[in-house]
N, C-alpha and C positions, 0 to 999 in steps of 0.2 A: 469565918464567912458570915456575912450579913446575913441575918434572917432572911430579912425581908427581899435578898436575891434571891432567884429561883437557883433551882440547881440544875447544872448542866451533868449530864450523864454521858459516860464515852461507852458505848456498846464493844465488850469482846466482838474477837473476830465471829463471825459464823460456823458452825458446824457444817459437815459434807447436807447432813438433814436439810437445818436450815438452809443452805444454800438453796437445795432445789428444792423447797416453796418458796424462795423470795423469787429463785428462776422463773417459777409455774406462774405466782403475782404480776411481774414486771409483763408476763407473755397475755393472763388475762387483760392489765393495765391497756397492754399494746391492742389486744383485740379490740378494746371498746373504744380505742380511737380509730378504727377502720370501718369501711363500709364499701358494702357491691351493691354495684346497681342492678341488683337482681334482672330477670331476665329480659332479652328484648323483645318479649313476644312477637319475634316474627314479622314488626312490621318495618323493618328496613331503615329504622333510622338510631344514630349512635350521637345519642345525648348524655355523654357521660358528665355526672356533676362531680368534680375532684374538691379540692383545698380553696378556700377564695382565696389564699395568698402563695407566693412561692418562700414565701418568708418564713425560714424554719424556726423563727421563734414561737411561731402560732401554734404548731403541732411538733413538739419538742419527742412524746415518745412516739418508734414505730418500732412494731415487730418485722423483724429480720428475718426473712425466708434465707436463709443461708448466704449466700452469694449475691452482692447488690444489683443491681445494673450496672451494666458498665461505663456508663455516663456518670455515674450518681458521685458526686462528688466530695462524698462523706463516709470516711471508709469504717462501716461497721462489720463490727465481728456476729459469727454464726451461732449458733444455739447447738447444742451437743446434741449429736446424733442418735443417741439413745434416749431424749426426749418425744415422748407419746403425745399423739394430737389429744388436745382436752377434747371433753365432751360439750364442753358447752360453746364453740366455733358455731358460727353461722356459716351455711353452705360453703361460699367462695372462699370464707378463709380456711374451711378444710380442705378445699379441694385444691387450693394452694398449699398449703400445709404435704398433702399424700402426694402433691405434685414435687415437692422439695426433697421429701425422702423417697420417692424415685418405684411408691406402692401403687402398683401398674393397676392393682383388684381394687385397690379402693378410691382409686381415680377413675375407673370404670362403672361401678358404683353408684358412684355420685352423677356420673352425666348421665345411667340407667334411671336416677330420680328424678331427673329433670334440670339438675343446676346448670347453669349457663356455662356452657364452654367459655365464655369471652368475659366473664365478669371482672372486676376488675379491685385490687385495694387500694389504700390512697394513695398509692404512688403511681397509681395507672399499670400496677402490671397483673400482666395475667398470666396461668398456668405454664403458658407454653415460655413466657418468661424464663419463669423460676426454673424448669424443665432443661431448658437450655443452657442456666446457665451450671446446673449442678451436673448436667453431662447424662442425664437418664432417658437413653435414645426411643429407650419402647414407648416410656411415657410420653415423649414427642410422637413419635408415630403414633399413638391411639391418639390424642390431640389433634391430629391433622386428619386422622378419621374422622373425625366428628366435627371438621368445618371450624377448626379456630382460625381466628384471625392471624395469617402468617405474618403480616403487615403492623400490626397490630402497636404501637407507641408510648413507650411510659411516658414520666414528665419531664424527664430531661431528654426525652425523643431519642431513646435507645429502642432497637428492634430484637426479636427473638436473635435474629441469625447475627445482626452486630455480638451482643454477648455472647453468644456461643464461638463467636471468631475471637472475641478478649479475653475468653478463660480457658483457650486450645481443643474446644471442644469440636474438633477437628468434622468426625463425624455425623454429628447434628448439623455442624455448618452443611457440608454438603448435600443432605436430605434436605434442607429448609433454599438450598441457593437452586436445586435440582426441581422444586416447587414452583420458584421464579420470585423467591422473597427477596428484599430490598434490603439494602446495607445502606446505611445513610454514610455521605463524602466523609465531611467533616466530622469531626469527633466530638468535637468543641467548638463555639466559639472563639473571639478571639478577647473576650472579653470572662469568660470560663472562670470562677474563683476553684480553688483546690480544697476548701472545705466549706460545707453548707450552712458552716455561719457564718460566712462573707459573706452569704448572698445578700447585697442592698437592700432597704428599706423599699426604695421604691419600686425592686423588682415587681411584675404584675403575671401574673398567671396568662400565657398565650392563647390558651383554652375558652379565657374569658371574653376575649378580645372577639367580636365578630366581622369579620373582612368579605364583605362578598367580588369576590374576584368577576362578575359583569361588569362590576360598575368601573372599570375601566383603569383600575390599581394601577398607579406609576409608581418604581420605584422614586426612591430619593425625595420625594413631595408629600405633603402632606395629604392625606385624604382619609373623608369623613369614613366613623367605624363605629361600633358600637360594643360599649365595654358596663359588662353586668345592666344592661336595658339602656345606658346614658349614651347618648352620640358624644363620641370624641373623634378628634380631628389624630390619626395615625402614620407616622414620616415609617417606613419601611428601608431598610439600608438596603440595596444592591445584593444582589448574593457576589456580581464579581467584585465587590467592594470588599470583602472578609481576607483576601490575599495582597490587599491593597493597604500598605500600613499611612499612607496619607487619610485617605478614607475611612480608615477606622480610627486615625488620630481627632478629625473633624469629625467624627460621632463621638467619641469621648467630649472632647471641648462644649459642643452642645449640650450633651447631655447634661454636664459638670456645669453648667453657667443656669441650665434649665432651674436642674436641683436647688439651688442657691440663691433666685431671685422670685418675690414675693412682693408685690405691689396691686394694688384695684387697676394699674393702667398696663400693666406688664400681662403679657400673653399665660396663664398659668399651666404650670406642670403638673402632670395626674401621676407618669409615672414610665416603666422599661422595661424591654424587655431584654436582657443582656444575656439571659447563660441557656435562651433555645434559640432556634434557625424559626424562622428569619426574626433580626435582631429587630427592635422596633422605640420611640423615642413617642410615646402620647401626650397631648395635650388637650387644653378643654377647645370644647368645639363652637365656632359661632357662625349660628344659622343665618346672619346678615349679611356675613361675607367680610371683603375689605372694602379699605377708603377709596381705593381707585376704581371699584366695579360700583360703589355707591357714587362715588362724583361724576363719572359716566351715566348715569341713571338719573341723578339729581340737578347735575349743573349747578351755577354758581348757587352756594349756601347764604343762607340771609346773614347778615353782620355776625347776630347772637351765637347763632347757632355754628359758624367760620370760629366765632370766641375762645367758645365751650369745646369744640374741638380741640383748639391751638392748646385750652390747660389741659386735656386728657393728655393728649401726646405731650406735652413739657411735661408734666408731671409724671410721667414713665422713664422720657429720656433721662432727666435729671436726676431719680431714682438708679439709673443704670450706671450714670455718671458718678456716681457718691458712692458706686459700692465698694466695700473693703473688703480683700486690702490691694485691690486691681481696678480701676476704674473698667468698665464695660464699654465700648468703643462697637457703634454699630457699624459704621461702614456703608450699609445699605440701605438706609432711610429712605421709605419712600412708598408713596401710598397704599400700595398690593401688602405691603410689610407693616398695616396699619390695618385690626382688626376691629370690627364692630359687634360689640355684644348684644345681647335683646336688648337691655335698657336703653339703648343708644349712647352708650357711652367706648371710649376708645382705648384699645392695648394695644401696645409694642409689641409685635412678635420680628421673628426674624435673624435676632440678634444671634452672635458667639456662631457663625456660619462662616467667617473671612478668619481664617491663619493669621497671625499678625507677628511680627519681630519684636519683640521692646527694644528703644533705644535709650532711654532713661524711662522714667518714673512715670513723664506726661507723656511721651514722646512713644512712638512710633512706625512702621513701616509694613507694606504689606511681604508677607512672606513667600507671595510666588503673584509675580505679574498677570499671570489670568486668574485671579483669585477668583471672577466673579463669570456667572454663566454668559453675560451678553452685556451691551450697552446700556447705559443708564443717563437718562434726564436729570437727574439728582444729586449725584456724587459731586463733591470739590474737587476743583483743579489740581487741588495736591493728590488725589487719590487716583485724580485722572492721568495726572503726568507721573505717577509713581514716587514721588516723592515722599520723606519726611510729614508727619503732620501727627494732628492732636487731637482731642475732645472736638474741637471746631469747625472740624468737620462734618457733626450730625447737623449743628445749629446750620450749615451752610444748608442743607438738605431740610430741614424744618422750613428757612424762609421760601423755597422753592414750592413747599406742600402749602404752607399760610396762601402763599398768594395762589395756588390753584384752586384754594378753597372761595378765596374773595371772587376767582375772576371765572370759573367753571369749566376752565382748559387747561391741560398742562400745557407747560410752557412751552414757547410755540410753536401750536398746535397748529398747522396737522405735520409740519415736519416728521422727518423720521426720526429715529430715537438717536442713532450713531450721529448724529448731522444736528442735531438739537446740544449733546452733548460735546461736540467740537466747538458749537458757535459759543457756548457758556463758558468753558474749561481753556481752550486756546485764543479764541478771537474776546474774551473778557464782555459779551455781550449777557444781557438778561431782559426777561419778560417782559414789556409795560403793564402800568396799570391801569387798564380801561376803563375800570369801573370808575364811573364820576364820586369824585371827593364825597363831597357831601352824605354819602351812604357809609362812609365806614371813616373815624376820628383821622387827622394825620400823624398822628404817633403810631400807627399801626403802620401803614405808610414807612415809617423811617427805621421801627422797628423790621419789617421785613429786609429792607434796604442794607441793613447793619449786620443782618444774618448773614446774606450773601455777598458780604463784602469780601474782593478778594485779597484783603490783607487779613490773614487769622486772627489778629491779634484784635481786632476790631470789632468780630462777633462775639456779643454777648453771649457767656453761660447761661445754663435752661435756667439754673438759680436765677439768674437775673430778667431772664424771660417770661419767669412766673410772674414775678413783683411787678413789672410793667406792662403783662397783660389782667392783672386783677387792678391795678390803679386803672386801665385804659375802661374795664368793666364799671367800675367805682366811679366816673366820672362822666360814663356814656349812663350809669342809673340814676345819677346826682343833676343831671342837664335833662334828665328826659327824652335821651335820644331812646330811639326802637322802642318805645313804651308797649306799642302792641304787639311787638312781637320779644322783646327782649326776656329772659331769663335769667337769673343770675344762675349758674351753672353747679352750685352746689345744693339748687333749690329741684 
């Protein structure tokens, strides 16, 4: 052997001794990654601080109170019954500890001291938990004496009486249902991994998430929440949506397209909540709103600023368009689906929301005829007649957004929307452009024109809409047009 290697050493197996100090080690190890939120003096509110992630990489050991929850999807083994609680446990982890071996005097004891019936370890459970789920009825009963929370939730949203119903613990069930405690439906999501190192990265602690149900929560929609103090924008899936395998196919797709795309003009993903009720899909939030509640407000944009727009959103779409190894195909372009950040700059959101068939590579179809909630001013004729189509589709929907940006109406306006999107889609009509020439180049003009051309084959790529609206920028800075108002858009 090389000196200069170290030496590796293979340790004999352990002795019965050693075993049970590296047992008594691994169980202090465990304690010192746990924590109770000591008590709630009395003043009626339940602020428990858990794990910031649900990500079991972060907190890799946990002490095993016997029997997990029955949700918990990581199936760890129990600690031998003839191990003695150490002495050095802080309150709640003894009192879960005398709660797990089933010591009625020394679980009485401790809430004679003062420790909190309801405290909690990091897995969010409490006494009456563990109580229940190892079958030690008296110990349930003194528990409910002293006002535990019957109700009461770990982190994978299991209740006392659900586990006592998962490990046959027949008669706790019925003391705890006899109370009026709650068994949650569902067991699982439908999205549920089978060991708690699946759980995704961008899984987020539900706990963190703040949703005030006044302000008017719709499912299926986004709306604004706030996660660890930051306002984020929060999609909520349906609860009848969890029995619905289209609807939890279309939350997957979302979620899967969220995860994976990464752009300054693309809507960004924070992150999910997959393996508790209710399932949820967050992203970052923007206090401006969209394009279409700003063009509403704003009316027609001046040249520059119609520009700077036209590259935010190309340089998204285009970004979606290129991605590997599937191009991203929105479908639903269109201003509401066009988000504006503080800076005043624009993201794509929206997108991987339409089911789609592939027919080839480039090519595809929609996968159910009412893909979409209502009528739209924006969509292509192919999408509109159900047909066959491509990529060419967004850009047809981009020229529709350009020119409402020039003209400060959508197109025409005040039509209804069903009856706008007939005259475009069947009778082959579009927009004029009222605004007098001279306020905005005619390459812009022709470009528009090109977009919503109804031969696909016609409209330019965002690639190619980029190069010709930074040339059309490059020559409206070079001639002096809009000098007082003009910006070049990466300044």
């Amino acid at each position: 052997m090389n000196s200069e290697e170290p030496n590796y050493l293979v340790s004999p197996p352990p002795t019965d001794e050693e075993g049970d100090m590296e047992l008594a080690a691994q169980l202090k190890r465990g304690i010192s990654r746990q924590f109770s939120t000591g008590s709630l003096r009395k003043s009626g509110k339940f602020s428990f601080k858990r794990q910031s992630s649900l990500n079991p990489r972060i907190n890799t050991l946990r002490f095993s109170f016997g029997r997990q929850s029955s949700l918990d999807p990581n199936r760890r083994n129990s600690f031998p019954d003839e191990l003695t609680v150490p002495e050095n446990l802080d309150s709640t982890m003894q009192l879960l500890f005398l709660a797990c071996q089933g010591d009625v005097k020394g679980v009485e004891e401790l809430l004679k001291e003062g420790t909190d019936v309801n405290s909690i370890d990091l897995d969010g459970r409490t006494a009456l938990h563990i109580a229940a789920c190892e079958g030690h009825v008296d110990v349930v009963k003194l528990l409910l004496s002293r006002k535990a929370n019957i109700d009461a939730r770990d982190r994978w949203g299991s209740t006392a009486a659900a586990d006592a119903k998962y490990y046959g613990n027949t008669e706790i069930y019925n003391i705890l249902r006899a109370r009026g405690a709650k068994v949650p439906k569902i067991r699982k999501t439908p999205m549920a991994v089978s060991n708690s190192r699946e759980v995704p990265e961008y899984e987020l602690n539900p706990l963190e998430l703040q949703i005030r149900k006044g302000d008017g929560i719709s499912k299926g929609t986004y709306q604004v929440a706030k996660w660890n103090g930051t306002k984020v924008a929060v999609k909520i899936l349906d609860k009848d949506g969890y029995t619905d395998p289209d609807v939890i196919n279309a939350f997957k797709l979302e979620l899967t397209l969220l995860e994976r795309v990464r752009h300054p003009n693309v809507v960004q993903f924070v992150g999910a909540v997959t393996q508790n009720m209710p399932m949820m899909i967050v992203s970052e939030y923007h206090p401006k709103g969209d394009l279409g509640s700003y063009l509403q407000k704003k009316g027609r944009l001046s040249p520059s600023k119609a520009l700077r727009f036209a590259l935010d959103i190309s340089r998204g779409m285009n970004y979606l368009h290129e991605c590997k190894p599937d191009p991203i195909i929105h479908c639903d372009l269109k201003p509401k689906n066009i988000l504006l950040d503080s800076a005043g700059q624009l993201k794509v959101a929206g997108f991987g929301l339409i089911k789609l068939s592939k027919i080839s590579p480039d090519k595809a179809k929609l996968a159910h005829a009412d893909a979409f909630d209502g009528p739209s001013s924006y969509r292509a004729p192919e999408i509109y007649k159900d047909e066959i189509f491509d990529r060419s589709v967004d850009a047809f929907s981009f020229g529709l957004i350009l020119h409402e940006m020039i003209e400060g109406t959508p197109p025409f306006h005040p039509k209804p929307v069903d009856e706008v999107a007939r005259m475009i889609c069947l009778e082959g009509m579009r927009p004029p452009l009222k605004t007098k020439s001279r306020t905005y180049p005619p390459d812009l003009k022709e470009l528009i024109e090109e977009c919503w051309d109804v031969e696909s084959v016609v409209r330019p790529t965002f690639s190619e809409i980029i190069v010709r609206l930074d040339r059309i920028v490059a020559n409206c800075s070079k001639h002096g047009w809009w000098k007082d108002t003009f910006k070049l858009p990466w300044k």
